[in-house]
C-alpha positions as CSV (number, residue, x, y, z in Angstrom):
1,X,-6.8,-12.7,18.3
2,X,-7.9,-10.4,15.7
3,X,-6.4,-6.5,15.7
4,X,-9.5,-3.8,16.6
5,X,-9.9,-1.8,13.1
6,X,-10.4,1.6,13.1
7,X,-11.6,4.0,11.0
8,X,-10.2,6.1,8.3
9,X,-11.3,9.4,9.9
10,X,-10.4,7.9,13.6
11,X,-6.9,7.8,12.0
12,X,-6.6,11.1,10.0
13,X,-8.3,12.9,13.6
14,X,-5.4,11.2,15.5
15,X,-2.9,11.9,13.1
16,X,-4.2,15.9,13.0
17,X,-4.0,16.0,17.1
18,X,0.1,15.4,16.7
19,X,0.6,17.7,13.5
20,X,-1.6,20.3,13.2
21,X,-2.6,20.4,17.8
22,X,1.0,20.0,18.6
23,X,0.6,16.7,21.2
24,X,3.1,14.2,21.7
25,X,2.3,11.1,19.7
26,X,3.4,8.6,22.8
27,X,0.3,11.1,24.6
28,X,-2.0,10.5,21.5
29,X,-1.7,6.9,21.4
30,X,-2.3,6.4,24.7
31,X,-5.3,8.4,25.3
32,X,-6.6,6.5,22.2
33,X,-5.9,3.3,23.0
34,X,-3.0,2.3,20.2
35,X,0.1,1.7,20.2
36,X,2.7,4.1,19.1
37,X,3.6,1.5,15.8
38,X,0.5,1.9,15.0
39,X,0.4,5.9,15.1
40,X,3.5,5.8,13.2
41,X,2.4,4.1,10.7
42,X,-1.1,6.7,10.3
43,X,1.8,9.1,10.7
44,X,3.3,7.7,7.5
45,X,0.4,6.9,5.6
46,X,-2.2,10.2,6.4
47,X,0.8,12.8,7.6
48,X,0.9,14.2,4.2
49,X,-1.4,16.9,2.7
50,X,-4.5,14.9,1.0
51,X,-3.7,15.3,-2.4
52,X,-0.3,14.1,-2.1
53,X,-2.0,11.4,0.2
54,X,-4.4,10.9,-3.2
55,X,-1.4,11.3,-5.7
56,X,0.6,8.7,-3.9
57,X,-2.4,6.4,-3.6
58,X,-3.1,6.2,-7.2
59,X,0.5,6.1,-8.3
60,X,0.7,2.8,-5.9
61,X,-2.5,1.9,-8.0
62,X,-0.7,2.2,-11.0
63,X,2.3,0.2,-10.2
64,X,0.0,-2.6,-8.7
65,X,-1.7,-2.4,-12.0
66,X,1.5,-2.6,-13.9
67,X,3.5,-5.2,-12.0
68,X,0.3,-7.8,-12.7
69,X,0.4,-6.5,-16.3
70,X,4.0,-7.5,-16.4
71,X,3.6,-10.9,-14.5
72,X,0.9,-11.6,-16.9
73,X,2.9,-11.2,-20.4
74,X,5.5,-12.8,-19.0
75,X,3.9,-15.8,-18.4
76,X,2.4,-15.3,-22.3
77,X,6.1,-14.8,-23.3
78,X,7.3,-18.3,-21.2
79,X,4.3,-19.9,-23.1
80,X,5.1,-18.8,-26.0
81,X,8.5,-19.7,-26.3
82,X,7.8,-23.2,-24.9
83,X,5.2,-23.4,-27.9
84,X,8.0,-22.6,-30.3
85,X,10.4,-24.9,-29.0
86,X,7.6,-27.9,-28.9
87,X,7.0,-27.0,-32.6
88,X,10.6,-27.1,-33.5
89,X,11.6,-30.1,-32.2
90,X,8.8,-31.7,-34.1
91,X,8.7,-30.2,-37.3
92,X,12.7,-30.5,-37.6
């Protein structure tokens, strides 16, 4: 059974009637059709003003970014010093 998907205005509009129109969100859900988890999680995500919304999206971006960049030269580094130790024991 897959989840029904909803669009990224549908949520921002829901998400505006609780805090900008002043409705209950147990109201909002049900009128819409969702369940509550899933308005407090648009709550999370789309609560904020947009460009902290943006801000926080692309700083998310940049630690995504980052943690493969790490998980990459690490796995260079564990190469690496398997290399060196291959090399020693048959040189030495």
């Amino acid at each position: 059974m897959s989840a029904k998907r909803y669009t990224e205005e549908f949520k921002i509009e829901a998400v505006k009637q609780v805090t900008e129109r002043g409705h209950r969100l147990a109201e909002v859900a049900t009128r819409l059709g969702v369940t509550t988890h899933s308005m407090y999680a648009w709550m999370k995500r789309y609560g904020l003003p947009e460009h902290e919304r943006i801000s926080n999206q692309d700083q998310a971006a940049e630690v995504r970014r980052l943690k493969a960049e790490l998980k990459r030269v690490t796995e260079e580094r564990d190469i690496l010093k398997k290399a060196a130790a291959y090399f020693a024991k048959t040189s030495g």
